[in-house]
Biopython code that builds the backbone (N, CA, C, O; Angstrom):
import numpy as np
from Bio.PDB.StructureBuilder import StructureBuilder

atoms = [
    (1, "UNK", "N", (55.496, -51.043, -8.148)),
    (1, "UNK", "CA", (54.426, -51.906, -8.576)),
    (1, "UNK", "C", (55.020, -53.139, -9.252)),
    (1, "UNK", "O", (55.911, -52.891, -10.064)),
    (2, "UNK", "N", (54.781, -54.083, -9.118)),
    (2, "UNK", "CA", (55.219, -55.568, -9.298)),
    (2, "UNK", "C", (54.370, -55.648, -10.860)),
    (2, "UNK", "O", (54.904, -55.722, -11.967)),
    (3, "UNK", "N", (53.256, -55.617, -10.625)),
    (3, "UNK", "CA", (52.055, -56.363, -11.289)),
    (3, "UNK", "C", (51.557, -54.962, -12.512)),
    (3, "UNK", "O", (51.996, -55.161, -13.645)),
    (4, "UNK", "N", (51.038, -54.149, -12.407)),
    (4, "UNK", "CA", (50.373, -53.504, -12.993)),
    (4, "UNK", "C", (51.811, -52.233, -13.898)),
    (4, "UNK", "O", (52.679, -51.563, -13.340)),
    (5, "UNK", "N", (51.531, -52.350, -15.218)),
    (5, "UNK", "CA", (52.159, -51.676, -16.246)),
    (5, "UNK", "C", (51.281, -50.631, -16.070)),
    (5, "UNK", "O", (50.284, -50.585, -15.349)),
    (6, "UNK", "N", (52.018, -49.315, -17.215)),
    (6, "UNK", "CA", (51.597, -48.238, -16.889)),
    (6, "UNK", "C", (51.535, -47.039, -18.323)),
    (6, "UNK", "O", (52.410, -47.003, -19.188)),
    (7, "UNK", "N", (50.609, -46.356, -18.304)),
    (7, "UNK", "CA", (50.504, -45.977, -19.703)),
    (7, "UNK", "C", (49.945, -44.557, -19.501)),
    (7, "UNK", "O", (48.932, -44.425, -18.815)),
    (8, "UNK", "N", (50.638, -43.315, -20.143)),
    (8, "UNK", "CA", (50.264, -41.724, -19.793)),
    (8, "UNK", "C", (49.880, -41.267, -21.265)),
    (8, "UNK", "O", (50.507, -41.318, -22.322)),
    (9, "UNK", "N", (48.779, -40.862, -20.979)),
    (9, "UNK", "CA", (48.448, -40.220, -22.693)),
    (9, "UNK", "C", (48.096, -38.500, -22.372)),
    (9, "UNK", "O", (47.757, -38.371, -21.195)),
    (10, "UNK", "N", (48.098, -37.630, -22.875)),
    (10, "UNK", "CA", (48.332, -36.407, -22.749)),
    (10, "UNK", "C", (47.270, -35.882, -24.105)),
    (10, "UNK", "O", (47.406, -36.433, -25.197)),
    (11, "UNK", "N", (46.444, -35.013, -23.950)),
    (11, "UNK", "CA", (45.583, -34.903, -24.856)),
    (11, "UNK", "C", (44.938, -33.388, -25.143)),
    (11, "UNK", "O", (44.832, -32.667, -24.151)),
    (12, "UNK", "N", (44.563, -32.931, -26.246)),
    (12, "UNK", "CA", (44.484, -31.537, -26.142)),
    (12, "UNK", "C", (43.781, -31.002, -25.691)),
    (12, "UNK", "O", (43.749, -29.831, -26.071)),
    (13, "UNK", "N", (42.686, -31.420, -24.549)),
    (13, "UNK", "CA", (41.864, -30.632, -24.221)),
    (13, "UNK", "C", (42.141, -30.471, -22.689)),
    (13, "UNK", "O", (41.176, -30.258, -21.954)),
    (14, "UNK", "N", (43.482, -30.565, -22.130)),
    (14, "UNK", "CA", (43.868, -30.736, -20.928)),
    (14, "UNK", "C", (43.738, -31.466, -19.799)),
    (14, "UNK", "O", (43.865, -31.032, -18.653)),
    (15, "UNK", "N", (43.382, -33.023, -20.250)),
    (15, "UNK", "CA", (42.465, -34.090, -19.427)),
    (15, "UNK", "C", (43.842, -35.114, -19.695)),
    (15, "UNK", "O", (44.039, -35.534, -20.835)),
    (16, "UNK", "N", (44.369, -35.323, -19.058)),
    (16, "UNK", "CA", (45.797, -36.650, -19.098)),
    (16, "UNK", "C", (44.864, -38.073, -19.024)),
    (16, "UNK", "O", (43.677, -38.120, -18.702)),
    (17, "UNK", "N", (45.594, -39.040, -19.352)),
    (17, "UNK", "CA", (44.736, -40.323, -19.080)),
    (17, "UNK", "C", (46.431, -41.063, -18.567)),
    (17, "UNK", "O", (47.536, -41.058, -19.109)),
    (18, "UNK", "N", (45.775, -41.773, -16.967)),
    (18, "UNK", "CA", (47.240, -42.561, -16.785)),
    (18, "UNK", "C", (46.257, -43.382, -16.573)),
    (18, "UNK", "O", (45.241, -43.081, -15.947)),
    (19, "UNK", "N", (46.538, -44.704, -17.186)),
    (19, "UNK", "CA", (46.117, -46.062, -17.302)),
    (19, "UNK", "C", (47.068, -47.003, -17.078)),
    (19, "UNK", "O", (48.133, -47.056, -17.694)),
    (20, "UNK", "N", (46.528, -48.182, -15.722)),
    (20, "UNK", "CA", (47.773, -49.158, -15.438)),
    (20, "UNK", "C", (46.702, -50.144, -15.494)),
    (20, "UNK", "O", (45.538, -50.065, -15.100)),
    (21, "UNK", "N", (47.422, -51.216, -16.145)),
    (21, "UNK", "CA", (46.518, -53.051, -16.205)),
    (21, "UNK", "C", (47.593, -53.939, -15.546)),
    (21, "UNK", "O", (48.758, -53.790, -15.175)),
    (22, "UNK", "N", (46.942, -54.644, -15.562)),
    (22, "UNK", "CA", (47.653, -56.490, -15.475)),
    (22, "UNK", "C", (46.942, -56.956, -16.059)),
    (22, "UNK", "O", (46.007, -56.318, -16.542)),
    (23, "UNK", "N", (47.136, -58.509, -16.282)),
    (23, "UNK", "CA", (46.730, -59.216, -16.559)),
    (23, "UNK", "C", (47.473, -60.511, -16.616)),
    (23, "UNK", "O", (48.353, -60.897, -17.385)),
    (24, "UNK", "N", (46.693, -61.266, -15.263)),
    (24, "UNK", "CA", (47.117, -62.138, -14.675)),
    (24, "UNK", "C", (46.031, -63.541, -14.480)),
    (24, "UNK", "O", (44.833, -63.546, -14.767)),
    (25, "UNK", "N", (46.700, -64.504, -14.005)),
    (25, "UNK", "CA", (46.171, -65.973, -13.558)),
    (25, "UNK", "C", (45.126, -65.352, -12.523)),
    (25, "UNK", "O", (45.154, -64.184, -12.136)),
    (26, "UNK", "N", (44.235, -66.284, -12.152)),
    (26, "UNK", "CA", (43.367, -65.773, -10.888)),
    (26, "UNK", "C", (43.808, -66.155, -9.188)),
    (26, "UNK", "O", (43.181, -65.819, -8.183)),
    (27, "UNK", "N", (45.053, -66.938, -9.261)),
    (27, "UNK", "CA", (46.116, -66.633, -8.331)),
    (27, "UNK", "C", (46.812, -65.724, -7.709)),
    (27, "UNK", "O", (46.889, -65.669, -6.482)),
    (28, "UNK", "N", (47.418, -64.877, -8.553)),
    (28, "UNK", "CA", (47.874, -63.471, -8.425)),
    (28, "UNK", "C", (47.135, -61.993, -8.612)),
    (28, "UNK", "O", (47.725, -60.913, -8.643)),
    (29, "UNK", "N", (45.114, -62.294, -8.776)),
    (29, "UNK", "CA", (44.576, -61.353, -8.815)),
    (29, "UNK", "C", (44.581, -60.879, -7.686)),
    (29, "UNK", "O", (44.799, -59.682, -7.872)),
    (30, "UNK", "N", (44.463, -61.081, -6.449)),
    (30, "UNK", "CA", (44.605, -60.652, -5.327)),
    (30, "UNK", "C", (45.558, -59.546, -4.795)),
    (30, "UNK", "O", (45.342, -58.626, -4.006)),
    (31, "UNK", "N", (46.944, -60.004, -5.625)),
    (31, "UNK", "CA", (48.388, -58.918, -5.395)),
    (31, "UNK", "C", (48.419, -57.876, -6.206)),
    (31, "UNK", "O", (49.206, -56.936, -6.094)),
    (32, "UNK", "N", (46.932, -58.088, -7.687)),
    (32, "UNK", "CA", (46.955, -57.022, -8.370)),
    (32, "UNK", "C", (46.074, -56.060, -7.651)),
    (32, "UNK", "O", (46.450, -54.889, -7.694)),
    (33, "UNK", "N", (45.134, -56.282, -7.092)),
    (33, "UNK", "CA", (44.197, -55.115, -6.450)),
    (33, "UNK", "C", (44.555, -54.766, -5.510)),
    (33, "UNK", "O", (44.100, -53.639, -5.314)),
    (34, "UNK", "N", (45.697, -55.378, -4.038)),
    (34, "UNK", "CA", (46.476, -54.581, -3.799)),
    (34, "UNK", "C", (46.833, -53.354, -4.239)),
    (34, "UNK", "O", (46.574, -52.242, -3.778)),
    (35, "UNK", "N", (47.863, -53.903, -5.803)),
    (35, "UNK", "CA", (48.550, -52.448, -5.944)),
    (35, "UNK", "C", (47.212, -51.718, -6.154)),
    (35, "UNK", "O", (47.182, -50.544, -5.784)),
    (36, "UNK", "N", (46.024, -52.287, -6.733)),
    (36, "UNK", "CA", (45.002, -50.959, -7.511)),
    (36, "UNK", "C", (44.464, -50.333, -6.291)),
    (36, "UNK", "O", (43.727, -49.350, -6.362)),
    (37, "UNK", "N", (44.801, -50.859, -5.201)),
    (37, "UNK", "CA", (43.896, -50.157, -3.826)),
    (37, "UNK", "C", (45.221, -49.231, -3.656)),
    (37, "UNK", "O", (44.962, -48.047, -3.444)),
    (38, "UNK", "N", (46.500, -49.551, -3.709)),
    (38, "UNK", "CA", (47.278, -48.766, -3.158)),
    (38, "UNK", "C", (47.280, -47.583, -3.600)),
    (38, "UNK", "O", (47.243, -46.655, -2.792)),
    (39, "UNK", "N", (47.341, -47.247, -5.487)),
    (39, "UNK", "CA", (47.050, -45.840, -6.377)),
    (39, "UNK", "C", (45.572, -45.405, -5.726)),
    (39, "UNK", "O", (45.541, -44.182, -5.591)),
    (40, "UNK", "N", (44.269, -46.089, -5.259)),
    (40, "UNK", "CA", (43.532, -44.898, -5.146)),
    (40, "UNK", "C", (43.334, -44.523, -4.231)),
    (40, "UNK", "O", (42.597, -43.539, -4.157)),
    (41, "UNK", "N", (44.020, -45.251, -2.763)),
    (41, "UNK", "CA", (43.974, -44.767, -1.769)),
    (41, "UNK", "C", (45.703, -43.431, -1.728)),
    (41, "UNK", "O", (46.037, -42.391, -1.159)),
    (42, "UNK", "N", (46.017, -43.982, -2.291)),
    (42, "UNK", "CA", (47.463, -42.087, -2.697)),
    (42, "UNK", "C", (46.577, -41.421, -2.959)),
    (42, "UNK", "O", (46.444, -40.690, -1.977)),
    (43, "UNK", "N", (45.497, -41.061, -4.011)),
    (43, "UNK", "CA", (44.720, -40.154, -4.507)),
    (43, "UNK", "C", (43.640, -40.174, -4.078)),
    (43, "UNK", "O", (42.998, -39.448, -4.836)),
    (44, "UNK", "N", (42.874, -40.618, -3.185)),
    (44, "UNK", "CA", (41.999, -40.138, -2.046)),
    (44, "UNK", "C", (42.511, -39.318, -0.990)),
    (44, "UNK", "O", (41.956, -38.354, -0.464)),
    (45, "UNK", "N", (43.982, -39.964, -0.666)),
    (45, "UNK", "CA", (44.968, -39.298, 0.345)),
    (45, "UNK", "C", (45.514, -37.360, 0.381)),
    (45, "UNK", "O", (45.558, -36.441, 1.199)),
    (46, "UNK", "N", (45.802, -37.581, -0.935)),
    (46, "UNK", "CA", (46.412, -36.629, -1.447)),
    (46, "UNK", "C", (45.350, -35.307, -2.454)),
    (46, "UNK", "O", (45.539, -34.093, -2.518)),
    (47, "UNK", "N", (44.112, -36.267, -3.208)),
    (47, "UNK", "CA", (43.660, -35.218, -3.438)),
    (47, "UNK", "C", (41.892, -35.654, -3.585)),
    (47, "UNK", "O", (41.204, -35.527, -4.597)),
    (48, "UNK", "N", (41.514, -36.125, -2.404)),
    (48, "UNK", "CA", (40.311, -36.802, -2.212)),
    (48, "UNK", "C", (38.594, -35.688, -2.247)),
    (48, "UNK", "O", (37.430, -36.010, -2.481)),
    (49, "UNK", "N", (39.127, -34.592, -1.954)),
    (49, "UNK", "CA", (38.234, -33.793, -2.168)),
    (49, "UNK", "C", (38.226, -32.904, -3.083)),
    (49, "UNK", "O", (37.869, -31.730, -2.979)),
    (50, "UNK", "N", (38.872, -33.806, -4.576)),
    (50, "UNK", "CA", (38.290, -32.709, -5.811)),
    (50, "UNK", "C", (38.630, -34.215, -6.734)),
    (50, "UNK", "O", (39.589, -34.322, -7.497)),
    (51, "UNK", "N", (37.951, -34.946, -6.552)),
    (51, "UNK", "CA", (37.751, -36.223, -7.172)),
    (51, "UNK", "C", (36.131, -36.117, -7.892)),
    (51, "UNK", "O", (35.107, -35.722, -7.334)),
    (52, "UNK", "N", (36.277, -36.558, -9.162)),
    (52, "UNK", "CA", (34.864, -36.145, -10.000)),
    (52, "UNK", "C", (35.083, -35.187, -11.414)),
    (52, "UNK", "O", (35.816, -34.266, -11.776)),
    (53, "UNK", "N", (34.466, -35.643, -11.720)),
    (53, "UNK", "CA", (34.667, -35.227, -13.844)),
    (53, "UNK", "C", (35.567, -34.060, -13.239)),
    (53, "UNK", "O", (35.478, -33.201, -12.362)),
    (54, "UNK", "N", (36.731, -34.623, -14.448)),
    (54, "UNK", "CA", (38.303, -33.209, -14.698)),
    (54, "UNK", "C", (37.332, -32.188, -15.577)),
    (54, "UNK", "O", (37.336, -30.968, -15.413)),
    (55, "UNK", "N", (36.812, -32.624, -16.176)),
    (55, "UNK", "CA", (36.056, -31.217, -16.997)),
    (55, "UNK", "C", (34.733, -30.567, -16.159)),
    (55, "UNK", "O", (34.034, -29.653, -16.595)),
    (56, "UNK", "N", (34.600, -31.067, -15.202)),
    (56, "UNK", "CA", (33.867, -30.218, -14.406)),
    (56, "UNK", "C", (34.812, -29.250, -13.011)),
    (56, "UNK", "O", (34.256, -28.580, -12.141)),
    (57, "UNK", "N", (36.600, -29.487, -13.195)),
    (57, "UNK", "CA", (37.362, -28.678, -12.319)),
    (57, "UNK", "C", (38.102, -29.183, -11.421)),
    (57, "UNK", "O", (39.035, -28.654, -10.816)),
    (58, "UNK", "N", (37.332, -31.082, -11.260)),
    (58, "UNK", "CA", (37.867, -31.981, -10.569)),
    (58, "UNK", "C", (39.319, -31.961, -10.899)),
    (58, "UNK", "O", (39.683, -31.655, -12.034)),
    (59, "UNK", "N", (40.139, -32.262, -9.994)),
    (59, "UNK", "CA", (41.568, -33.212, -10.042)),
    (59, "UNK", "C", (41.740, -34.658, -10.738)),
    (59, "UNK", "O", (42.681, -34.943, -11.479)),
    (60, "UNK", "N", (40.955, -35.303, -10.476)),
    (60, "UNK", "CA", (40.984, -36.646, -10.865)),
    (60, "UNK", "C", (39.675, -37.347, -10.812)),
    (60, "UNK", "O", (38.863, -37.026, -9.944)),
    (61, "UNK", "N", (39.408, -38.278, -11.673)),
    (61, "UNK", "CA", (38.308, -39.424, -11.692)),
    (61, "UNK", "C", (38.797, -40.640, -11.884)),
    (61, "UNK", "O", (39.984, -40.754, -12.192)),
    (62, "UNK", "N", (37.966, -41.780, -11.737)),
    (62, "UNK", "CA", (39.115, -42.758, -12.121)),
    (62, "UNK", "C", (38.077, -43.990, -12.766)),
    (62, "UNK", "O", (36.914, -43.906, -12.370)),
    (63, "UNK", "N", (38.314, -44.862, -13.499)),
    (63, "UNK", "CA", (37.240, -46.070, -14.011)),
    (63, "UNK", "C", (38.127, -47.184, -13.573)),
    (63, "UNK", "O", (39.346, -47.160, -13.748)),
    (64, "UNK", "N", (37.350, -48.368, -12.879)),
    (64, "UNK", "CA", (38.381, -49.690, -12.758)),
    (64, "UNK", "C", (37.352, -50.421, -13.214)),
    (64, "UNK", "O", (36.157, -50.287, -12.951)),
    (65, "UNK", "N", (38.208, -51.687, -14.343)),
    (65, "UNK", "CA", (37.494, -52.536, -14.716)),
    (65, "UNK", "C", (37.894, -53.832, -14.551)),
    (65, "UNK", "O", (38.932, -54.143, -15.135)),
    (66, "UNK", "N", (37.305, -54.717, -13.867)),
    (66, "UNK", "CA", (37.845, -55.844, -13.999)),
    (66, "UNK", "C", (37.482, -57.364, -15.046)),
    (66, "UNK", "O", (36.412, -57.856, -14.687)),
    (67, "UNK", "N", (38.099, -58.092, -16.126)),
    (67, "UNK", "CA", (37.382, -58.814, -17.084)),
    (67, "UNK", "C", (37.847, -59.875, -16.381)),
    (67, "UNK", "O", (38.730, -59.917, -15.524)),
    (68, "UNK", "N", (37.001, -60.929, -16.937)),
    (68, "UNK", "CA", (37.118, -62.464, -16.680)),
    (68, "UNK", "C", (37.496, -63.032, -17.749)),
    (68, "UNK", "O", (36.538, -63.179, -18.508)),
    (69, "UNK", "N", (38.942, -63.619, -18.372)),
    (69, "UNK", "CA", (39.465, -63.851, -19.821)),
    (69, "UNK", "C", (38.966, -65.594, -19.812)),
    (69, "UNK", "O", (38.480, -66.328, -18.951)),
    (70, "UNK", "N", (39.334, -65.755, -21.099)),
    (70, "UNK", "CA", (39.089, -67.008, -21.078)),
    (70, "UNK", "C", (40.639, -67.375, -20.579)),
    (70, "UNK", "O", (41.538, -66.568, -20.343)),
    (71, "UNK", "N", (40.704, -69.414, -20.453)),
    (71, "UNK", "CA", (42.397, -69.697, -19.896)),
    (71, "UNK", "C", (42.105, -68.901, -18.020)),
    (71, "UNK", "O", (43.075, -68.822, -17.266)),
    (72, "UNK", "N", (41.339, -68.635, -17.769)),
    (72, "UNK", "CA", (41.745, -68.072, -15.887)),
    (72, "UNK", "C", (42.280, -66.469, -16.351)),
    (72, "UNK", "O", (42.508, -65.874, -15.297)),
    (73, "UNK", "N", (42.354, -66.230, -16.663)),
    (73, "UNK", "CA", (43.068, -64.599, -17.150)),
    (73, "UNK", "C", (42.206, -64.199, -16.398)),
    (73, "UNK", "O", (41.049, -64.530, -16.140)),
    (74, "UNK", "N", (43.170, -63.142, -15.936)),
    (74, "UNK", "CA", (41.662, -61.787, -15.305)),
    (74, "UNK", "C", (43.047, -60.403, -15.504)),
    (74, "UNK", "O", (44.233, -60.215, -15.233)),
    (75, "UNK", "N", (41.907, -59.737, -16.138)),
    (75, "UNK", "CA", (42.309, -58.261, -16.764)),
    (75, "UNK", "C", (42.616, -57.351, -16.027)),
    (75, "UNK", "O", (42.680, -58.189, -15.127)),
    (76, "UNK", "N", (42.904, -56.321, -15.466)),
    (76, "UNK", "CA", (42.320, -55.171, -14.722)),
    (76, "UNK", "C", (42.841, -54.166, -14.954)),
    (76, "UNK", "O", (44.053, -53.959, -14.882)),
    (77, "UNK", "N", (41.655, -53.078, -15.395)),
    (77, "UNK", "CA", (42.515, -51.646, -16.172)),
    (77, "UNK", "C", (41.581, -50.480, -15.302)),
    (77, "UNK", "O", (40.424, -50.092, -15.459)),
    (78, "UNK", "N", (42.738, -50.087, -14.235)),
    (78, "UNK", "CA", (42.238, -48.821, -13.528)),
    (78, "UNK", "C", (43.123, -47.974, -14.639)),
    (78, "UNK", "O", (44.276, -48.058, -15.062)),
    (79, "UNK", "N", (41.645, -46.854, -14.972)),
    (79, "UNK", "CA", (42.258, -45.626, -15.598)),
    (79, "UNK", "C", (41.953, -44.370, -15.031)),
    (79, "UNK", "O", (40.727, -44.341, -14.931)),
    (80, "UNK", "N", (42.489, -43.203, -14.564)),
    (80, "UNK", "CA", (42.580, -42.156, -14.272)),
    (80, "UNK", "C", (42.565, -40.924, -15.299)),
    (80, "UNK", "O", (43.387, -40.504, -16.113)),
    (81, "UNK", "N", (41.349, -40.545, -14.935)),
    (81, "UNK", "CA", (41.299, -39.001, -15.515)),
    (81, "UNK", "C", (41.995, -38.224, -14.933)),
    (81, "UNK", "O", (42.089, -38.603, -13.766)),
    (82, "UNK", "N", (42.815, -36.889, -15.190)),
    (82, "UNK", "CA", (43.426, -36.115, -14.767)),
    (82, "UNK", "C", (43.803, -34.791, -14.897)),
    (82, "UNK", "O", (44.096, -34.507, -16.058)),
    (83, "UNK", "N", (43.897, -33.873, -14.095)),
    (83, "UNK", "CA", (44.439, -32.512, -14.300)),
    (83, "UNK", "C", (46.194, -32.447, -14.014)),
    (83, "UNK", "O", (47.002, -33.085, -13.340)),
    (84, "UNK", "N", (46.218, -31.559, -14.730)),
    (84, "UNK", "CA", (48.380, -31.980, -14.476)),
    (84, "UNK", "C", (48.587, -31.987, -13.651)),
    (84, "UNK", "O", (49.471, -32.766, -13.294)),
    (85, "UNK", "N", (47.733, -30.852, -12.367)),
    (85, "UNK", "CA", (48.796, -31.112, -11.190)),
    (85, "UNK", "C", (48.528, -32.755, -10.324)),
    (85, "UNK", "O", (49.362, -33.249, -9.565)),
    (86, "UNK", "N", (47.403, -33.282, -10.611)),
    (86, "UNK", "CA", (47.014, -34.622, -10.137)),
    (86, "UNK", "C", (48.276, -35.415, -10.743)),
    (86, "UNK", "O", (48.971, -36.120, -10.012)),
    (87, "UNK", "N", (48.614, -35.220, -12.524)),
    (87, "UNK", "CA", (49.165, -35.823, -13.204)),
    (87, "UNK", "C", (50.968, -36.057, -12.702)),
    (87, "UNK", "O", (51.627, -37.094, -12.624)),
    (88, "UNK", "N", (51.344, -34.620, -12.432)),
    (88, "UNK", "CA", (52.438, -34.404, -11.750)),
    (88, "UNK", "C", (52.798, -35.174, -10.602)),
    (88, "UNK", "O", (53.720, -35.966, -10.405)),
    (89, "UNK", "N", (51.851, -34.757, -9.881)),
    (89, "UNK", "CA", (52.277, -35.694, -8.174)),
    (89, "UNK", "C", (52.237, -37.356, -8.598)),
    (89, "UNK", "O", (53.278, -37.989, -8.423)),
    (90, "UNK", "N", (50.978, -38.099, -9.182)),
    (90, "UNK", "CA", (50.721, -39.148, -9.951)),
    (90, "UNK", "C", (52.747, -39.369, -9.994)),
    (90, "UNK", "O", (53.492, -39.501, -9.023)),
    (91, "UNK", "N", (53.116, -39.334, -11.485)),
    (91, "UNK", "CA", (54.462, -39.239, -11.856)),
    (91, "UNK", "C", (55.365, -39.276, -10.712)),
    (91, "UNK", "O", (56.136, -40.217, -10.524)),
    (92, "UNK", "N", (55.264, -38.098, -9.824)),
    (92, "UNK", "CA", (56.160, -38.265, -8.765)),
    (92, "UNK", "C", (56.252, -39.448, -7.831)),
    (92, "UNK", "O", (57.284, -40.063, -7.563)),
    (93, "UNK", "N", (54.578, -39.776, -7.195)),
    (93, "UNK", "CA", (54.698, -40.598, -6.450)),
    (93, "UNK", "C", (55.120, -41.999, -6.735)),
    (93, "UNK", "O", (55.884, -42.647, -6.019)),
    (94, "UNK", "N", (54.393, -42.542, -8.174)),
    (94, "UNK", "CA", (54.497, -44.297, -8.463)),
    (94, "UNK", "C", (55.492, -43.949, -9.950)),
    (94, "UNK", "O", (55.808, -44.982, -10.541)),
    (95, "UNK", "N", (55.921, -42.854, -10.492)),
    (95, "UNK", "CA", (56.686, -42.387, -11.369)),
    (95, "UNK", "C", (57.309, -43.400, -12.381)),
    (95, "UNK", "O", (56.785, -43.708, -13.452)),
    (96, "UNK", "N", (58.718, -43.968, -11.816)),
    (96, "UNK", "CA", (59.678, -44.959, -12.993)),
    (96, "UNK", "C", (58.688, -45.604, -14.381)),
    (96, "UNK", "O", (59.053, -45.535, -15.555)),
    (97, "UNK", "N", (57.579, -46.131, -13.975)),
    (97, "UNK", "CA", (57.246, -46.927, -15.073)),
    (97, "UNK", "C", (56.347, -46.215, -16.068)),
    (97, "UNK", "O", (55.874, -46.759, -17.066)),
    (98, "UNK", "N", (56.183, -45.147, -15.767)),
    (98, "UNK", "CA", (55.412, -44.181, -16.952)),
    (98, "UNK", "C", (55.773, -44.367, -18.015)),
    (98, "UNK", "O", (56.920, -44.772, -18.202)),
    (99, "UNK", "N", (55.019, -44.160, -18.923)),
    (99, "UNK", "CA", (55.071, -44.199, -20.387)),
    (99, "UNK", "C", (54.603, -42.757, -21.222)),
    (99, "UNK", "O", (53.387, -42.751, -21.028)),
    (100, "UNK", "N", (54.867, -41.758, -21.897)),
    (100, "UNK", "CA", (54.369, -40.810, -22.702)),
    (100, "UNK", "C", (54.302, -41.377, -24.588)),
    (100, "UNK", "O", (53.867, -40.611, -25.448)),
]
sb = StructureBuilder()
sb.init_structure("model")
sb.init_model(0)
sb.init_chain("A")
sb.init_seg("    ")
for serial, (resi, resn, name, xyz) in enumerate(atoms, 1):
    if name == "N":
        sb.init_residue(resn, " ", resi, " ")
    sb.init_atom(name, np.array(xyz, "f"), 0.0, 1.0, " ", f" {name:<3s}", serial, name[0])
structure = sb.get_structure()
């Protein structure tokens, strides 16, 4: 991933949160939703039929938001709900830039 940083929070009720943003010119928003199409099409790919609330048994859910900053900025924070083994493969597949 070029564009989008990456952030793993781990929490006690067994729900992971991996959250990746940018935040970029409205030039390079285009190369950011790339990458954000590329993470949810892996996890449609890989685990597309147990997508939907982790506390209802799901694998994964996910929220994407996109802001309009002032200056041309534009935000974008896809976050992922998760069960470990979603969390695991997650790590494996787009891995290096994780954060705990």
């Amino acid at each position: 991933m070029r564009h989008l940083t990456f952030d793993f929070t781990d929490s006690s009720d067994d729900i992971l949160t991996l959250e990746a943003m940018a935040s970029t010119r409205g030039a390079e928003h285009a190369a950011v939703m790339v990458e954000v199409n590329q993470m949810l099409a892996w996890a449609q790919a890989h685990f597309g039929s147990r997508h939907g609330p982790v506390e209802d048994g799901n694998a994964w859910d996910h929220e994407l938001l996109v802001q309009h900053e002032d200056g041309g900025w534009i935000t974008v924070t896809l976050t992922f709900s998760a069960s470990a083994e979603f969390a695991d493969a997650f790590q494996a597949a787009w891995g290096g830039g994780l954060e705990d």
